[in-house]
N, C-alpha and C positions, 0 to 999 in steps of 0.2 A: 114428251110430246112436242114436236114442233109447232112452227105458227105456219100458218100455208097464207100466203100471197101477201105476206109484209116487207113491203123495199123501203128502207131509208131514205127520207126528205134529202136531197143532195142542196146545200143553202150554199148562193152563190155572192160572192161579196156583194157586188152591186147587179141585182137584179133587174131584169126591164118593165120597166114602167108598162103601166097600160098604153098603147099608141095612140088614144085619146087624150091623154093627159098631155099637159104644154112641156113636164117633166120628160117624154120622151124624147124629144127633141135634142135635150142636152144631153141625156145617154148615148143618144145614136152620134152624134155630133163627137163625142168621148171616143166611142169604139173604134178600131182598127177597122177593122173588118166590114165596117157598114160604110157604103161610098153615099159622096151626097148624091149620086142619082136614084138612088133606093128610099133617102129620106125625099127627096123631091117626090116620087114614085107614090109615096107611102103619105107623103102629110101637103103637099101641093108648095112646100117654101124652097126656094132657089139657094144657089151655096152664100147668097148674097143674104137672102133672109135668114139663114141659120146666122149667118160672120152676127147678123146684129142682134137676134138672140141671145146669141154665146157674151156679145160684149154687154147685154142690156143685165145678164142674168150671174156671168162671175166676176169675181173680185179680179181688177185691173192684172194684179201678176199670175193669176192664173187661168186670164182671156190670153195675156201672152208668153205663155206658157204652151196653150193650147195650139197657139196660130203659128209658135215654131215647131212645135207635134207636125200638126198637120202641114204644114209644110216640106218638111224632111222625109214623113212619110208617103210613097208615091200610090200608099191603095187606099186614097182617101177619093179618088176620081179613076172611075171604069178605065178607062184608054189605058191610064199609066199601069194598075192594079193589074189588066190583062196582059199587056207590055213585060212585065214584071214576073207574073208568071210565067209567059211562055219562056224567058230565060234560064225559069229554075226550072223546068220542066225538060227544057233542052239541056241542061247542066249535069240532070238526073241520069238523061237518056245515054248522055257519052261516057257514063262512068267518073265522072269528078262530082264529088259530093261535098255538100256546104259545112 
């Protein structure tokens, strides 16, 4: 006899915080994929007020750590992030693939 409507907990390493919590911040601040206009958007702090966040909340080598991350990476800020895309999207379109 089967089990009808049982799907497996899928557990993900670091999970997202509830966006009320001050813990979110430093997730979204971590993640690729989230730009700070989204955290702005979503919690009212500037990429100014996250930077002191990040430096008030980790340990020195891994605020810089963080800040050459985010640096290197260009879809931490919409402009570059959509910039960025439309290259691979144009890259995709002519037949050269990454």
């Amino acid at each position: 006899m089967k089990k009808k409507g049982h799907r497996p907990v899928t557990r993900v390493k670091n999970p997202e915080p509830h966006a009320e919590s001050p813990d979110w911040v430093i997730w979204a601040a971590w993640a690729d994929r989230i730009t700070f206009e989204e955290i702005e958007k979503k919690t009212g702090y500037k990429e100014s007020d996250v930077i002191k966040i990040m430096r008030r909340s980790l340990k020195p080598s891994s605020f810089r750590l963080w800040r050459k991350r985010v640096n290197q990476k260009s879809i931490k800020h919409r402009k570059k992030f959509e910039y960025s895309r439309k290259q691979i999207t144009s890259k995709i379109k002519k037949g050269d693939y990454l």
